[in-house]
C-alpha positions as CSV (number, residue, x, y, z in Angstrom):
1,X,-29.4,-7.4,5.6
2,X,-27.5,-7.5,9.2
3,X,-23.2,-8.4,9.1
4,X,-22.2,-9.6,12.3
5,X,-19.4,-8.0,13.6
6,X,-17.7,-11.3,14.9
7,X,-19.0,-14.7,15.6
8,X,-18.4,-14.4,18.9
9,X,-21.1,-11.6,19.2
10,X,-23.8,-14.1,18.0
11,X,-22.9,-17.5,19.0
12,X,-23.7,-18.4,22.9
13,X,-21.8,-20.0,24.8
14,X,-23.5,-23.6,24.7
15,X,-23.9,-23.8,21.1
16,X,-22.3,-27.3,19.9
17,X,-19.1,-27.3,17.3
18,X,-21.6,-28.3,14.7
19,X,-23.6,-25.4,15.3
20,X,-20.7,-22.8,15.4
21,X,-19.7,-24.3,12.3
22,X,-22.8,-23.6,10.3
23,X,-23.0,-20.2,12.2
24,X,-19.5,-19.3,10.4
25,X,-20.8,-20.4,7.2
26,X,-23.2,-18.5,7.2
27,X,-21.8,-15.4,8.2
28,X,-19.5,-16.0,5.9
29,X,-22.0,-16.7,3.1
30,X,-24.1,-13.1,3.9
31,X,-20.1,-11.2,4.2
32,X,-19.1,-12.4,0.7
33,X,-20.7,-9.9,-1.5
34,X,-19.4,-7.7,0.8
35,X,-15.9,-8.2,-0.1
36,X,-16.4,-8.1,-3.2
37,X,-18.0,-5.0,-2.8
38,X,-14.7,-3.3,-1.2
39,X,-12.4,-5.8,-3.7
40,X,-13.6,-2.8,-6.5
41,X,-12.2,0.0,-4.9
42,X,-8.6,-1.6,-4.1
43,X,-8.9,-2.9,-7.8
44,X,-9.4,0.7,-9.2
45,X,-6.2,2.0,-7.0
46,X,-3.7,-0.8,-8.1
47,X,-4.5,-0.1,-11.8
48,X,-4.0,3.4,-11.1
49,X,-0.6,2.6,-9.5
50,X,0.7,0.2,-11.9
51,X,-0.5,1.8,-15.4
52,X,1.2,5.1,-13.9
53,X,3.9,2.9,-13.3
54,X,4.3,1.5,-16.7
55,X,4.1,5.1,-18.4
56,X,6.6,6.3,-16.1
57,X,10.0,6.3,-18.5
58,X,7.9,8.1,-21.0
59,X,6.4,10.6,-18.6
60,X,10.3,10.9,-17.6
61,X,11.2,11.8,-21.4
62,X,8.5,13.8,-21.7
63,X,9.1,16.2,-19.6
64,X,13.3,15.7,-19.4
65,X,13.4,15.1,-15.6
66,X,16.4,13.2,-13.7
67,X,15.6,9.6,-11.9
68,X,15.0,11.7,-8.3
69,X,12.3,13.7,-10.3
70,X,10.8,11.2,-12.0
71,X,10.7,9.4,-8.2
72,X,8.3,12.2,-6.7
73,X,6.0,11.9,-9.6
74,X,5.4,9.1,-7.6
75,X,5.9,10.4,-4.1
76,X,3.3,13.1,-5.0
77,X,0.8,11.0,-4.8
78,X,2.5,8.4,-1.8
79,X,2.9,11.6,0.4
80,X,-0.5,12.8,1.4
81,X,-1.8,8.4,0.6
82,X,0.3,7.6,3.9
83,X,-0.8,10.8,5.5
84,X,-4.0,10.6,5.2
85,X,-4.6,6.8,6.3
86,X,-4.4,7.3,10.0
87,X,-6.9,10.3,9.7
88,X,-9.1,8.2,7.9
89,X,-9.1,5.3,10.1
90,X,-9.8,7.5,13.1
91,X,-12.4,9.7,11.5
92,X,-14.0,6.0,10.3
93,X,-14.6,5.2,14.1
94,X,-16.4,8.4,14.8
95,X,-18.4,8.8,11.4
96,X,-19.1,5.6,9.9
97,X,-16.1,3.7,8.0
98,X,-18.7,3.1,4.9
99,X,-19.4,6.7,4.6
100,X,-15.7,7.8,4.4
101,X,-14.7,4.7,2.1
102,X,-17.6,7.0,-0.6
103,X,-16.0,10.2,0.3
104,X,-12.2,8.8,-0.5
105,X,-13.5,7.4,-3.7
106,X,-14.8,10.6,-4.9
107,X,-12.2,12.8,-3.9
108,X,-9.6,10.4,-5.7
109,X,-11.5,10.5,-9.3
110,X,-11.4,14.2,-8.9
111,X,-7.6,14.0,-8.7
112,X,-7.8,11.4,-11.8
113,X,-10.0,13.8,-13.5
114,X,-7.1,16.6,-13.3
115,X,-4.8,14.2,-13.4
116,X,-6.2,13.2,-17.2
117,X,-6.6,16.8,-18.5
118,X,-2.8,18.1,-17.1
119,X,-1.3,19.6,-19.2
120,X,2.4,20.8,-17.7
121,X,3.7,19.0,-15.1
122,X,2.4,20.9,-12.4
123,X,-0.9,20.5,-12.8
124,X,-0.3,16.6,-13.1
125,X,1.7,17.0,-9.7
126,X,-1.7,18.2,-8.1
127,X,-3.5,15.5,-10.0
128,X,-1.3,12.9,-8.3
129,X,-1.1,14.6,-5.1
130,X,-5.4,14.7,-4.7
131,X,-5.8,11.0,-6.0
132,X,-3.4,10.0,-3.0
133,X,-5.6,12.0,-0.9
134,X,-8.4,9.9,-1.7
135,X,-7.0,6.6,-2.1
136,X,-5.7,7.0,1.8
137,X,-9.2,5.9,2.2
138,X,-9.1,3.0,0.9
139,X,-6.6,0.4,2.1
140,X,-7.8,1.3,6.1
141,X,-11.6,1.3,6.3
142,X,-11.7,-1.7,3.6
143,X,-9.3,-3.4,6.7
144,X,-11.6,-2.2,9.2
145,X,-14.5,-3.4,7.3
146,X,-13.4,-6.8,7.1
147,X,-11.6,-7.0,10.5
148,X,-14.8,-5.9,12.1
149,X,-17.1,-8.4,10.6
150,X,-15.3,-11.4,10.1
151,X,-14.8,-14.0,12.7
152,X,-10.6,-14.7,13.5
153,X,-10.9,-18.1,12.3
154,X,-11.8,-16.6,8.8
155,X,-10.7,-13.4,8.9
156,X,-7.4,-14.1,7.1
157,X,-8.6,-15.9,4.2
158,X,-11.5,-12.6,3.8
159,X,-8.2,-10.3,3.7
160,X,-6.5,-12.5,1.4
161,X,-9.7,-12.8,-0.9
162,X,-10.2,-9.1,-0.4
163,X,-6.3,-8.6,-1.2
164,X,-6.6,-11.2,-4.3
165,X,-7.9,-8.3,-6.8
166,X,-4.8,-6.2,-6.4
167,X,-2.9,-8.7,-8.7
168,X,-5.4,-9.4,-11.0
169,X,-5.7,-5.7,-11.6
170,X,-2.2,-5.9,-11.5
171,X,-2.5,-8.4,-14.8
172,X,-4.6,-6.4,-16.4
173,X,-2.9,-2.7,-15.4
174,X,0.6,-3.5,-17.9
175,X,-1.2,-4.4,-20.7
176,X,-3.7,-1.9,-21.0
177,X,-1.4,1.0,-19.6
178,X,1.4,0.1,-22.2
179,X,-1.1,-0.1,-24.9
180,X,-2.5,3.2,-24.0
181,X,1.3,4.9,-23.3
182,X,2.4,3.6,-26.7
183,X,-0.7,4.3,-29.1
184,X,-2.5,7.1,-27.3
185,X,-0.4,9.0,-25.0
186,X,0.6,8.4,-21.2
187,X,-2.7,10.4,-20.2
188,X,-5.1,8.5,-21.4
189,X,-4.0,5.9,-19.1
190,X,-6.2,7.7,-16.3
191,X,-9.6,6.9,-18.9
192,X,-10.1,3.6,-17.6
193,X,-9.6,5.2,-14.0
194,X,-12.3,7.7,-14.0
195,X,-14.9,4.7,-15.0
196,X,-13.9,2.5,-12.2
197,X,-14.7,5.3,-10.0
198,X,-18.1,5.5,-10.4
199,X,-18.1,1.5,-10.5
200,X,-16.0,2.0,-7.0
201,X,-18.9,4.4,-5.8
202,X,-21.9,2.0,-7.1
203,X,-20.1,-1.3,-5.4
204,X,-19.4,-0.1,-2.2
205,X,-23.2,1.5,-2.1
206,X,-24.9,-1.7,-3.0
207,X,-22.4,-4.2,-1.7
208,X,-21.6,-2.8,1.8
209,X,-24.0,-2.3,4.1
210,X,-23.8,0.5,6.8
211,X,-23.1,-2.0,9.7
212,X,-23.4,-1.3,13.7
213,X,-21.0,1.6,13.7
214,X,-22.5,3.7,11.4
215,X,-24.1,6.4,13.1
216,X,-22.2,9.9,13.5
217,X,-21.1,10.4,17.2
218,X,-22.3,13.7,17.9
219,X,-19.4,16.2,18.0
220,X,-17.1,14.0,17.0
221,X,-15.0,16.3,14.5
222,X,-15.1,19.2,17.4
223,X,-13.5,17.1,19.7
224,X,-10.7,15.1,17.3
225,X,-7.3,16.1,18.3
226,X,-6.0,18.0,15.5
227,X,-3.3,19.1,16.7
228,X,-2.0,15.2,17.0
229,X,-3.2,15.0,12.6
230,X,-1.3,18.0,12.4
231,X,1.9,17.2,14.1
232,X,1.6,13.5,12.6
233,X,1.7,14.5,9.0
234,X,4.3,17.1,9.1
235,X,6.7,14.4,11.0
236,X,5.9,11.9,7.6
237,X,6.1,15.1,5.4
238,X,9.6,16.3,6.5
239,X,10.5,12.2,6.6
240,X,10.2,12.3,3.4
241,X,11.9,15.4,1.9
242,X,15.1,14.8,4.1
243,X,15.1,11.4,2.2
244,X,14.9,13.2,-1.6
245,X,15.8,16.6,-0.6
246,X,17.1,17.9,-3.7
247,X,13.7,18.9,-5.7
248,X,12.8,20.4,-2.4
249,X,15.3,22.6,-1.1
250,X,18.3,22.2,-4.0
251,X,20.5,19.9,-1.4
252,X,21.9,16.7,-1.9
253,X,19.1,13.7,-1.0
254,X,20.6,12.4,2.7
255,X,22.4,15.9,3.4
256,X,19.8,18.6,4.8
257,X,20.3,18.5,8.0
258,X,17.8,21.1,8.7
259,X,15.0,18.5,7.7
260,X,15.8,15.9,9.6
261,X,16.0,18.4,12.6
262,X,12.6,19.7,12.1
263,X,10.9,15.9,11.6
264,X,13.0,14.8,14.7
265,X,11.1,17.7,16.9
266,X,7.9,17.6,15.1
267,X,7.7,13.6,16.3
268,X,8.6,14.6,19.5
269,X,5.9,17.2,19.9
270,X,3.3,14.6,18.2
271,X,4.4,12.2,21.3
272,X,4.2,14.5,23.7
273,X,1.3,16.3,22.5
274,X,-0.9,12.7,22.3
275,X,0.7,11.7,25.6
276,X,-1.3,14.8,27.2
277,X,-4.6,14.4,25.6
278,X,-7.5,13.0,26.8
279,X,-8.9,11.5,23.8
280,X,-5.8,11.4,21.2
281,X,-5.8,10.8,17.7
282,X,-3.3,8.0,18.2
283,X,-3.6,6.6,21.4
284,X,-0.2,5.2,22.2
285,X,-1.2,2.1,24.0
286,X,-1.8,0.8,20.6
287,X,1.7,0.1,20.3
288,X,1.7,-1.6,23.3
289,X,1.2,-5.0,21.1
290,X,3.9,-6.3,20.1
291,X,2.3,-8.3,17.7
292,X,1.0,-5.3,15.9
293,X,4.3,-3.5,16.1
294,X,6.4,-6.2,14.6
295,X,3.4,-6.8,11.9
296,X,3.7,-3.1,10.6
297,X,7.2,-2.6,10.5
298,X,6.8,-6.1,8.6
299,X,4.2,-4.8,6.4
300,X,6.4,-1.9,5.7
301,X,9.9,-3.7,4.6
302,X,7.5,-6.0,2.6
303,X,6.0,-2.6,0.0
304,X,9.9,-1.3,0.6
305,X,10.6,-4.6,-1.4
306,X,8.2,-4.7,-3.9
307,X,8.9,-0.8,-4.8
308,X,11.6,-2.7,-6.7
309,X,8.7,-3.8,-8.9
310,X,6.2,-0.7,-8.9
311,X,9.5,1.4,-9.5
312,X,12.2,0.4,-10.5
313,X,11.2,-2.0,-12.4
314,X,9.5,-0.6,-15.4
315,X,12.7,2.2,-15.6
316,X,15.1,-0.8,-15.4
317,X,13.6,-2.5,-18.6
318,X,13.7,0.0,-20.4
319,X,16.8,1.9,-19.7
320,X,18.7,-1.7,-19.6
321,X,16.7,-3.7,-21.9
322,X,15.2,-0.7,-24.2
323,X,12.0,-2.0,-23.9
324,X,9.0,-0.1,-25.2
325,X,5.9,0.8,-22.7
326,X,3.8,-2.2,-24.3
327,X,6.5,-4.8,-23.7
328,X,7.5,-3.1,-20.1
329,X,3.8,-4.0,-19.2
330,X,4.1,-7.4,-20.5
331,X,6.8,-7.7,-17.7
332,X,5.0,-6.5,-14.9
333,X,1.9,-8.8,-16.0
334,X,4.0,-11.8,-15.2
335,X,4.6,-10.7,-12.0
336,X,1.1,-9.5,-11.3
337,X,0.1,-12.8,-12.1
338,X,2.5,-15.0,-9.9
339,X,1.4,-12.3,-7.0
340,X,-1.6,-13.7,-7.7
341,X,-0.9,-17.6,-7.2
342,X,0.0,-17.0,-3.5
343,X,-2.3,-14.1,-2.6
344,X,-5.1,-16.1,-1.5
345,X,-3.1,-19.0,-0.5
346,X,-1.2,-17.1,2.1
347,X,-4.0,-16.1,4.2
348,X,-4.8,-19.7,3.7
349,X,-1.7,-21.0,5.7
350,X,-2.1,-18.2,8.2
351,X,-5.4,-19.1,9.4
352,X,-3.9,-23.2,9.6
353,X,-1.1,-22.3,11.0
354,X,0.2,-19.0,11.9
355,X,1.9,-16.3,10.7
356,X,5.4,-16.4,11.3
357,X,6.3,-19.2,9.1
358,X,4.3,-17.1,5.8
359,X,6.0,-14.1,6.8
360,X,9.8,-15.1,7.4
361,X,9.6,-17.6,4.0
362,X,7.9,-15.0,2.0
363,X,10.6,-12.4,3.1
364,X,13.2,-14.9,2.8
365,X,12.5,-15.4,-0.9
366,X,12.3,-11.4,-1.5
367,X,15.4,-11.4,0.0
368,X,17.1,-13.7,-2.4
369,X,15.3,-12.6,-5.5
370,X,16.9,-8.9,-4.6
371,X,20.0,-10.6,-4.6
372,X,19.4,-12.2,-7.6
373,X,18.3,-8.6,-9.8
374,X,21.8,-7.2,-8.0
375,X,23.7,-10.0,-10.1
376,X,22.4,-10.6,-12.9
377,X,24.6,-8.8,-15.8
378,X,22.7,-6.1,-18.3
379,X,23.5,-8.6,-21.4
380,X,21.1,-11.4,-19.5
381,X,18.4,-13.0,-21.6
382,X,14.9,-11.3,-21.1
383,X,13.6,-14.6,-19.1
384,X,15.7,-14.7,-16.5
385,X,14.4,-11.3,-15.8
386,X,11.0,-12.9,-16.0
387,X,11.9,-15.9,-14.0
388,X,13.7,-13.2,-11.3
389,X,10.0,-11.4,-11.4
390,X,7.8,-14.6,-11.2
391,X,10.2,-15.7,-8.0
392,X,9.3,-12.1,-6.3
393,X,5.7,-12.1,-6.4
394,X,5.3,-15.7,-5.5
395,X,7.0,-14.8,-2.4
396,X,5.5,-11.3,-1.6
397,X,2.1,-12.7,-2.1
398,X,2.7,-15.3,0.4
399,X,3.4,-12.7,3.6
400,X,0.5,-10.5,2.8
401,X,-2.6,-11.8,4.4
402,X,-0.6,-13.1,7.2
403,X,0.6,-9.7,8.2
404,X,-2.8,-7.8,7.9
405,X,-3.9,-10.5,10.2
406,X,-1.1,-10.5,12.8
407,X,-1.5,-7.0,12.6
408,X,-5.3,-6.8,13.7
409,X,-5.9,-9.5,15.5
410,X,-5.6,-8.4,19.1
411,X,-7.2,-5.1,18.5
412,X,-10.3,-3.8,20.6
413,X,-12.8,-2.9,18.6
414,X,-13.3,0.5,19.0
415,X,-9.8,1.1,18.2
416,X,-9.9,-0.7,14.6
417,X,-10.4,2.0,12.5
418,X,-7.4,3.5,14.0
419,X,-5.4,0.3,14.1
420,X,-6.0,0.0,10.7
421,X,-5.1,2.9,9.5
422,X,-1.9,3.3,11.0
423,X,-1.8,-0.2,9.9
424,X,-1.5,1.0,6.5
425,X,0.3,4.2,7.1
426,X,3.3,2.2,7.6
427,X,3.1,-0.4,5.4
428,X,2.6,2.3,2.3
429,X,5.3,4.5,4.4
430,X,7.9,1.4,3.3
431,X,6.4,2.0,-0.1
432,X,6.9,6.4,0.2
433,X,10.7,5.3,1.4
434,X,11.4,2.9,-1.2
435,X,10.5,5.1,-4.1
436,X,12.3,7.9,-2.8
437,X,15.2,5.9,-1.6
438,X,15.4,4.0,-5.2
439,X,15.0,7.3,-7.0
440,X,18.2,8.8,-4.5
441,X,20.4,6.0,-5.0
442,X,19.3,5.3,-8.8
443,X,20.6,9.3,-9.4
444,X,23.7,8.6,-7.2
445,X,24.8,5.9,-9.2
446,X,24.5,7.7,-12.5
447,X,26.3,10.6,-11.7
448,X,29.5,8.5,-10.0
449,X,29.7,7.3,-13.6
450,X,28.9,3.6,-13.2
451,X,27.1,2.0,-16.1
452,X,23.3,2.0,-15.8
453,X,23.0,-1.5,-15.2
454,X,25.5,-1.0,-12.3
455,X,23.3,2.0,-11.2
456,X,20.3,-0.3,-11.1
457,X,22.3,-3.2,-9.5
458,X,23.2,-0.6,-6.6
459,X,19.6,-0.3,-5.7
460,X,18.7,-3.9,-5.9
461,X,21.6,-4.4,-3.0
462,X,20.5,-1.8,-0.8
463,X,17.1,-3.3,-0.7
464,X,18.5,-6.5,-0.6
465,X,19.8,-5.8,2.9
466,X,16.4,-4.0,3.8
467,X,14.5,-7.0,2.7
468,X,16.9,-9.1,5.0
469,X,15.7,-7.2,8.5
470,X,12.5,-8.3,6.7
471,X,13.0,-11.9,8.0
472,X,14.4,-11.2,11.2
473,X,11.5,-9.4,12.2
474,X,9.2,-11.9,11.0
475,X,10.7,-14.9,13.4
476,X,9.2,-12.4,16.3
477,X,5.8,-12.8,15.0
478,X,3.6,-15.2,17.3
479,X,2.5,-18.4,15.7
């Protein structure tokens, strides 16, 4: 079965409205077990993220680790997922963005599969660290996909169905990673993982066809820029450890100079590198759109937000609240589930009538609900916490859809893959920043003495004000 790549590449010119209409539909119609094909995949990598998530404070215990720590158990596996989404998105252009959505899968249930069988901390460090490298796959060429083959009429509701799975997996995730962490052990949660791999692997082969730009360019991976990959991920890498430096190099988080030296001339070699190359791994005219540029940095204070939620959250409840892993994931269901109301709905609105007005009120309403975890004393009943959590993913799903489609739609097409995967890189760079940020300020807190409520209250300001350049950018955003 053929999938269009747009409705404007098979509907002429004279066709009536009537006609168009039923074209859509039907394009449409043949696309939909498509997206459902590449909804499995994003499914198995959000119930990845949140059971780890849940198990988290217990992993901490177990291995007697400080808040930073415990932070790059997560960054282990954020660090080479944001790396490695460019690269994919570029190397889905040249080879076939199907074929490397397979080879991403794989490589992250090899990662789970070592991830499941650690036994030390190290080798669960590697585990996380591989899974990421696959799972950078995932979030770009699924974009791609959709972006490619879905007329701009529709294409936002496709990404908000597409994106609808990550909180239903998000329902499901608490539950069964609690229930795992408090009956079986925090490893087991990575069980269920492995077998929505190979589900992952049999979806997208059924479900997705090959398309039009499947076919291998010949010489393709002789004549990538490298050098740009290279000088690309070290800039994100040394990012990174200057922001929660001290499991790195022993100094202070905020404090090594030396790091932020090194990713300071690293990014100005990548710039000047790719503005010297003939056929660059990032060609710089992409951020020429300032549509795309306000979109990402929008995309990214949105995951810096909710790593309030994948984070902190699950440490909060039960350093604050003493809750056990099963009752932690009971938390993060309700949230899952208001994300959930919105998802959809979202892409809805931006398709009728723009983006800027999803974005700024969904940001808005991050903005106050950070306010409102910042106030609200340690003593507070558990349902204000739950009506604090329902408030936040109401509004975060409402921004979603609209960004990924401000985002791509003025994109050529044979710069999507690309597009799309820097796309992502810095919308799950806000998530890399937020975790380690969190983690920094979280440990900062504690060791000035303040009482652990105040530690966490401390965080919840900081991205308060984060969340709040969150709505400013979003009035930019074209209607």
């Amino acid at each position: 079965m053929k999938y269009p790549d747009a409705i404007s590449q098979t509907t002429k010119p004279q066709e009536t409205g009537q006609t168009t209409a039923k074209a859509s539909e039907a394009i449409t119609g043949a696309a939909r077990p498509m997206v459902i094909g590449l909804m499995v995949p994003i499914g198995m990598m959000i119930l990845n993220m949140v059971m780890f998530n849940v198990a988290l404070p217990t992993i901490r215990d177990d291995f007697l680790i400080p808040a930073d720590m415990a932070a790059w158990l997560v960054t282990a596996y954020i660090l080479p997922f944001v790396m490695m989404m460019p690269l994919y998105g570029r190397l889905g252009d040249g080879l076939g963005k199907r074929r490397l959505l397979l080879i991403g899968i794989s490589i992250f249930g090899v990662g789970t599969v070592i991830a499941l069988l650690a036994t030390d901390l190290r080798l669960l460090l590697l585990g996380r660290v591989i899974q990421g490298m696959g799972a950078g796959a995932i979030n770009p060429l699924s974009m791609a996909i959709i972006s490619e083959r879905f007329p701009a009429t529709e294409r936002g509701q496709a990404l908000g169905t597409w994106n609808s799975i990550g909180p239903v997996a998000g329902i499901v995730a608490p539950l069964l990673g609690g229930f795992l962490t408090d009956t079986l052990g925090w490893r087991t949660i990575f069980g269920p993982v492995v077998l929505l791999v190979v589900a992952a692997i049999l979806a997208v082969a059924v479900l997705v066809p090959p398309g039009e730009r499947s076919f291998i360019q010949p010489g393709f991976l002789r004549t990538l820029d490298w050098g740009g990959v290279a000088l690309l991920g070290v800039t994100i890498t040394m990012l990174l450890f200057y922001v929660s430096s001290r499991p790195i190099t022993g100094v202070e988080a905020l404090q090594d100079w030396r790091l932020l030296l090194l990713m300071l001339l690293f990014f100005t070699g990548f710039v000047y590198w790719e503005k010297r190359r003939p056929n660059p791994f990032i060609s710089l005219e992409i951020f020429g759109s300032r549509e795309f540029n306000r979109a990402s940095l929008g995309a990214g204070i949105r995951m810096f937000t909710m790593t309030s939620i994948g984070f902190l959250t699950p440490l909060y409840l039960a350093d604050v609240h003493a809750l056990s892993a099963a009752a932690i994931g009971v938390m993060i269901m309700i949230h899952a589930g208001a994300l959930f109301v919105t998802m959809r709905w979202g892409g809805q609105l931006a398709d009728r009538w723009g983006s800027r007005r999803p974005v700024v009120a969904g940001a808005s309403i991050q903005t106050g609900g950070m306010v409102y975890f910042a106030l609200l004393p340690g003593s507070a009943w558990l349902g204000w916490v739950a009506a604090g959590l329902i408030v936040h993913g109401l509004a975060a799903g409402l921004s979603l859809a609209a960004l990924h489609r401000s985002a791509m739609g003025r994109i050529a097409p044979e710069r999507i893959g690309v597009a799309a995967g820097l796309y992502s890189m810095f919308r799950f760079g806000g998530t890399a920043l937020g975790t380690a940020l969190g983690g920094v300020i979280l440990q900062y807190g504690l060791d000035q003495s303040l009482l652990t409520v105040q530690a966490y209250q401390l965080v919840f300001w900081f991205i308060a004000g984060v969340a709040l350049l969150g709505v400013i950018n979003g009035w930019g955003l074209q209607e």
